[in-house]
C-alpha positions in Angstrom: 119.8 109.5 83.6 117.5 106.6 84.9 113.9 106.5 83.6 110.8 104.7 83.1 109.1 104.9 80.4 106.3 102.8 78.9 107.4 100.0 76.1 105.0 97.9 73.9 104.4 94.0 74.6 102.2 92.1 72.3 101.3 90.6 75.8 97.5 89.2 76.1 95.6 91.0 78.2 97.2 93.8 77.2 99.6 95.0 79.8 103.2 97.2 78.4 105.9 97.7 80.5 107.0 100.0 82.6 110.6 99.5 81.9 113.5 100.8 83.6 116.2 102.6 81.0 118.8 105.3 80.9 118.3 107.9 79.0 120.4 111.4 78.0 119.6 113.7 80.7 117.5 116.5 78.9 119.1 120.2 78.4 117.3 123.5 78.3 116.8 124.8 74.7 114.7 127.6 75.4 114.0 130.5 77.2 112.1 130.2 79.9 112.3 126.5 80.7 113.7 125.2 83.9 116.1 121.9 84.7 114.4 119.6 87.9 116.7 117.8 89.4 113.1 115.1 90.6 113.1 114.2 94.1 110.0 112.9 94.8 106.8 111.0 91.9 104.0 109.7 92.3 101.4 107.1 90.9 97.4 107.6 89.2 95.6 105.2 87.7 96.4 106.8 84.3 99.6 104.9 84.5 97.8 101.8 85.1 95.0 102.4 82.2 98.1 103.3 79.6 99.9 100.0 80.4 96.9 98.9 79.8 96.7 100.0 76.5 93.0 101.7 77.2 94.6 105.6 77.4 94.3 107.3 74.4 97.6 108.8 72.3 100.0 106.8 73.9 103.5 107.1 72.7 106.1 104.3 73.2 109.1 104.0 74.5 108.5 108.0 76.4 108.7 108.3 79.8 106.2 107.8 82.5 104.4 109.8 85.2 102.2 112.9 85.7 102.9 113.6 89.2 106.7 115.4 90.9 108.6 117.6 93.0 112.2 118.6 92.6 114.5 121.7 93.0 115.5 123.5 89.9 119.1 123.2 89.3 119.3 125.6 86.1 117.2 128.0 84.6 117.6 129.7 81.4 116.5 133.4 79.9 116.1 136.1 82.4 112.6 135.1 84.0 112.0 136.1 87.8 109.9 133.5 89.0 112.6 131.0 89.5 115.5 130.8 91.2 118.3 127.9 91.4 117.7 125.6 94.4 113.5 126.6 94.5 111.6 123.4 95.9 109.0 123.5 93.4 105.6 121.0 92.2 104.7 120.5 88.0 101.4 121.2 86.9 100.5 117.8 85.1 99.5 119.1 81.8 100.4 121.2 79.2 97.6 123.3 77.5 95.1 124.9 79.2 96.3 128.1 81.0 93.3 130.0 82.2 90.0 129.5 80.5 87.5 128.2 83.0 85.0 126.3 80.3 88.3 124.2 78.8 91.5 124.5 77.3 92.7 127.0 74.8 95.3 124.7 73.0 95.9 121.1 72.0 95.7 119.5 75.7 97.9 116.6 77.0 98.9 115.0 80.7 102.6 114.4 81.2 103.8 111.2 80.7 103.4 107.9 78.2 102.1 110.9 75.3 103.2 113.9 73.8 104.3 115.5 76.5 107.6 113.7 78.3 106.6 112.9 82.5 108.3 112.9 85.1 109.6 109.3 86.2 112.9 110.5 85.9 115.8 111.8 87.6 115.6 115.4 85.5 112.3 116.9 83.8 112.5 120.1 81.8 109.5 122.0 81.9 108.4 125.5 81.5 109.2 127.9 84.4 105.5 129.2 83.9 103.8 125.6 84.6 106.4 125.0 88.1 105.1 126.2 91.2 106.8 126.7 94.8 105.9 124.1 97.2 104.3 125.1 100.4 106.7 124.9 103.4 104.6 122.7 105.3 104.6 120.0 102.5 107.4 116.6 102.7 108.8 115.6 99.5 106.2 113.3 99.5 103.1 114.9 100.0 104.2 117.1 97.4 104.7 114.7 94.8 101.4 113.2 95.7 99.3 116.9 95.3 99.7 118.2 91.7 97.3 115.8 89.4 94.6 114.6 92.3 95.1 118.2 93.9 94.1 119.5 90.8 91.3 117.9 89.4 89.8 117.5 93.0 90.3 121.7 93.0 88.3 121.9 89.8 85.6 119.5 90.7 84.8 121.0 94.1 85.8 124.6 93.7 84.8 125.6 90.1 82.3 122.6 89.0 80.3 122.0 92.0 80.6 125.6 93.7 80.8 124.0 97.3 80.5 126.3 100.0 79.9 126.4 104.1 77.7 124.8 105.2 76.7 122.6 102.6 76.0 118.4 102.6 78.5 116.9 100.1 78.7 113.5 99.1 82.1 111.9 97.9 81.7 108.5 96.6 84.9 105.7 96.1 86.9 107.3 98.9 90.2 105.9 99.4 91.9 106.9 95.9 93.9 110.2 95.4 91.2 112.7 93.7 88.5 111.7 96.4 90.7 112.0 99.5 91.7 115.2 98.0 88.4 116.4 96.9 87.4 115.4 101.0 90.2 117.6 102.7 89.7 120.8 100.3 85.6 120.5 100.8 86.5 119.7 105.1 88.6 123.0 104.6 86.3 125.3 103.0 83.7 124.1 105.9 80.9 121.9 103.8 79.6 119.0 105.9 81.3 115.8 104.1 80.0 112.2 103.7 81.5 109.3 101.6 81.3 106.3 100.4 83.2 103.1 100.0 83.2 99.4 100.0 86.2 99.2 102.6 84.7 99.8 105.6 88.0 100.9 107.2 88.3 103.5 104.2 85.2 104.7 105.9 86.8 105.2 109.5 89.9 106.9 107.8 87.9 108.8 105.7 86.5 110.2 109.7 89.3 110.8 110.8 89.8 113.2 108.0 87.3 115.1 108.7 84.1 114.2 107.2 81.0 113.5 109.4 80.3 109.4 108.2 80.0 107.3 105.7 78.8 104.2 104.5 79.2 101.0 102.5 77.7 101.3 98.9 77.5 97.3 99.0 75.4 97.3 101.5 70.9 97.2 101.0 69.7 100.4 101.1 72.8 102.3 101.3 70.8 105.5 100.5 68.6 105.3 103.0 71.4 104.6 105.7 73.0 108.1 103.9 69.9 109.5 104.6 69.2 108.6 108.4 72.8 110.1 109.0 72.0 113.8 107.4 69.2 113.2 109.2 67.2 113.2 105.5 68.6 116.9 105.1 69.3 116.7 100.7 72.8 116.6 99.6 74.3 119.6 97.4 76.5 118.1 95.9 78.3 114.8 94.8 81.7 114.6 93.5 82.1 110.9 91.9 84.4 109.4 89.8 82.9 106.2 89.6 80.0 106.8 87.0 77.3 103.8 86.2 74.2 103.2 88.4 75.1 105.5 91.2 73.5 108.6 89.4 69.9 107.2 90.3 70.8 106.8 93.5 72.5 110.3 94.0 69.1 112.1 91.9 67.6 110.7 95.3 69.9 112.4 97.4 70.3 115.3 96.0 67.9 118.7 96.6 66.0 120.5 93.5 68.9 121.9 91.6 71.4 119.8 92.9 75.0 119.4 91.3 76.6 115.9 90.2 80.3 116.3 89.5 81.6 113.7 87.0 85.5 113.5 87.2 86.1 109.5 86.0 83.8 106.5 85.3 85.7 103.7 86.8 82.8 101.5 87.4 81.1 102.2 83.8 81.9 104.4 81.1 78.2 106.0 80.9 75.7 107.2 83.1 71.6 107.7 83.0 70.6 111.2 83.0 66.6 110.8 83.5 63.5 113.0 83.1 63.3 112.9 87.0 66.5 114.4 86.7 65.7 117.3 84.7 62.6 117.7 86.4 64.3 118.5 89.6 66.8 120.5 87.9 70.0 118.7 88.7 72.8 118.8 86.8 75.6 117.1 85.5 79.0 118.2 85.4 81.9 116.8 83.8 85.4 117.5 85.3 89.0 116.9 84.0 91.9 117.9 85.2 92.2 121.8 84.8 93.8 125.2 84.1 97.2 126.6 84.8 95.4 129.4 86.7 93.3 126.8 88.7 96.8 124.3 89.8 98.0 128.0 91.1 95.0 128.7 93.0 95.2 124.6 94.8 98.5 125.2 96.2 97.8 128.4 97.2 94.9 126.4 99.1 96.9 124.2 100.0 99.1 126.6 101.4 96.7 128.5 103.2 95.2 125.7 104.9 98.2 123.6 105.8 96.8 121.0 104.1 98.2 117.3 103.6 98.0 115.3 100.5 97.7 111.2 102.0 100.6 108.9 101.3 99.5 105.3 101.4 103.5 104.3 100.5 106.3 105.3 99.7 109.2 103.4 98.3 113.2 104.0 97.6 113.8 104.2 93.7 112.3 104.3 90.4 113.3 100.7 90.9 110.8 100.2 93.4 108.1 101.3 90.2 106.7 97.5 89.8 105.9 97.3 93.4 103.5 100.2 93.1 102.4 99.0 90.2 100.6 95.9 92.1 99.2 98.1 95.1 97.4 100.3 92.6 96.1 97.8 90.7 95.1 95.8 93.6 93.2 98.8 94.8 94.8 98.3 98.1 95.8 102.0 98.9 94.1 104.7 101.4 96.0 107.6 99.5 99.0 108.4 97.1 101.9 105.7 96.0 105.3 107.7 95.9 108.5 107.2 94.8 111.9 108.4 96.4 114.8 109.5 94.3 117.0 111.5 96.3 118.6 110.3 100.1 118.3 114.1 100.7 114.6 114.7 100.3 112.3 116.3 102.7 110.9 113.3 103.7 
């Protein structure tokens, strides 16, 4: 079967390949485990940071890719919660089952590491960690929910506690967490503003349902924040862009406020101040999460027909180096996909 998996250059900057290889096609060797036959992949910037060389545990030559949806074409052992033919997403890690603090086991995202991904044309994974896509969903969509579905789920949902009614701030909108993090906080009614340095990420962003936005590059971008809430205090922030922000956001937020931590793209620390702690606001960090939370997103999901954003989508795991350059050019409003099969839902 074709495959991409990551190979080791001695390239300076660092920067391995994404290299495009046939493989055997995996079999099923236990029970319980389920044959994909992939449809649909999609891109995060994890794939970006390991060709980077900046991911920790990266194995060579394995193949790519948290992020797929595919119909199971063989199942094996006498489990009930597959059938052959079932349209179904991967949750993107292996590990963590149900504890809300963290996971039970050793813990690992699929692809370029221990555990194999999904940039294939076949996957074998556990029946337990597959789940049936909602009806509503294209292949495309559906490749683009499970990893930025889920730790967008965790941060909002079980991290920041948001609820009706209340002001939420998500900075960096335009990638795949925060769009998703924006569309489950729009669905669970919270009043939702963002920020960006693309002011047309802004106006999309709008159109998605939050009530404005504005440009962190701007002077004062607080303040403008403010004059739009009408200085009511935020709630809650969900950021994944970490350095000098957090002054500005223990500013924004009310006593006892909640920062939500799910990347540092922009620096890998943050100050936590005495103001802070004064005003009782605290910081939460977010990765990823349980087997029990990805169930509970698409059920979300399901419930309120929501729709991961698709910035592209391309023809082939040939097409891989093409995404490559969008996402590092930081060009996309929403998920990069890959087409395998002519008879997806598209």
């Amino acid at each position: 079967m074709k495959a991409i998996i990551v190979e080791k250059t001695n390239f300076e900057p660092t920067y391995h390949n994404a290299k495009l290889v046939d493989i055997p096609k995996p079999e099923l060797t236990e029970d319980g485990q389920a044959l994909l036959d992939v449809h649909a992949v999609s891109f995060n910037h994890r794939e970006v940071w390991i060709r980077k060389g900046v991911y920790p545990v990266i194995v060579f030559d394995t193949v790519l890719g948290a992020d797929g949806v595919g119909r199971i074409a063989e199942v094996k052992g006498n489990s009930s919660k597959h059938k052959v033919g079932d349209r179904v997403v991967v949750m993107p890690s292996v590990g963590w089952t149900k504890d809300p603090r963290g996971p039970e086991e050793d813990y690992y995202i699929l692809g370029g590491g221990p555990a194999p991904g999904l940039f294939s044309e076949h996957f074998v994974g556990q029946q337990d960690d597959l789940f049936k896509v909602p009806d509503h969903l294209t292949d495309a969509e559906a490749a683009a929910l499970p990893l930025a579905g889920l730790t967008a789920y965790r941060a909002v949902f079980t991290k920041g506690q948001v609820r009706e009614g209340q002001n939420v701030l998500i900075t960096g909108i335009g990638g795949g967490v925060a769009l998703m993090a924006l569309l489950f906080c729009v669905a669970a009614g919270a009043n939702v503003y963002v920020n960006s340095s693309d002011d047309a990420k802004i106006l999309k962003a709008i159109e998605l349902g939050a009530r404005g936005g504005v440009n962190y590059k701007a002077d004062k971008w607080d303040s403008q924040l403010q004059n739009l809430t009408h200085d009511e205090p935020f709630d809650v922030v969900i950021d994944g862009a970490g350095g000098a922000g957090f002054q500005t956001f223990n500013k924004l937020l009310r006593m006892g406020g909640i920062i939500v931590s799910y990347g540092m793209t922009v620096k890998f620390e943050v100050e936590y101040s005495m103001v802070a702690v004064l005003r009782n606001i605290e910081v939460r960090g977010s990765t990823m999460g349980s087997r029990v939370e990805f169930g509970e997103m698409v059920d979300f999901v399901a419930k309120h027909k929501i729709k991961p954003v698709v910035s592209q989508v391309w023809p082939g795991l040939e097409s891989a180096e093409e995404a490559f350059n969008v996402i590092k050019a930081g060009a996309q409003f929403g998920k990069l996909v890959l087409t395998l099969k002519n008879d997806s839902k598209l």
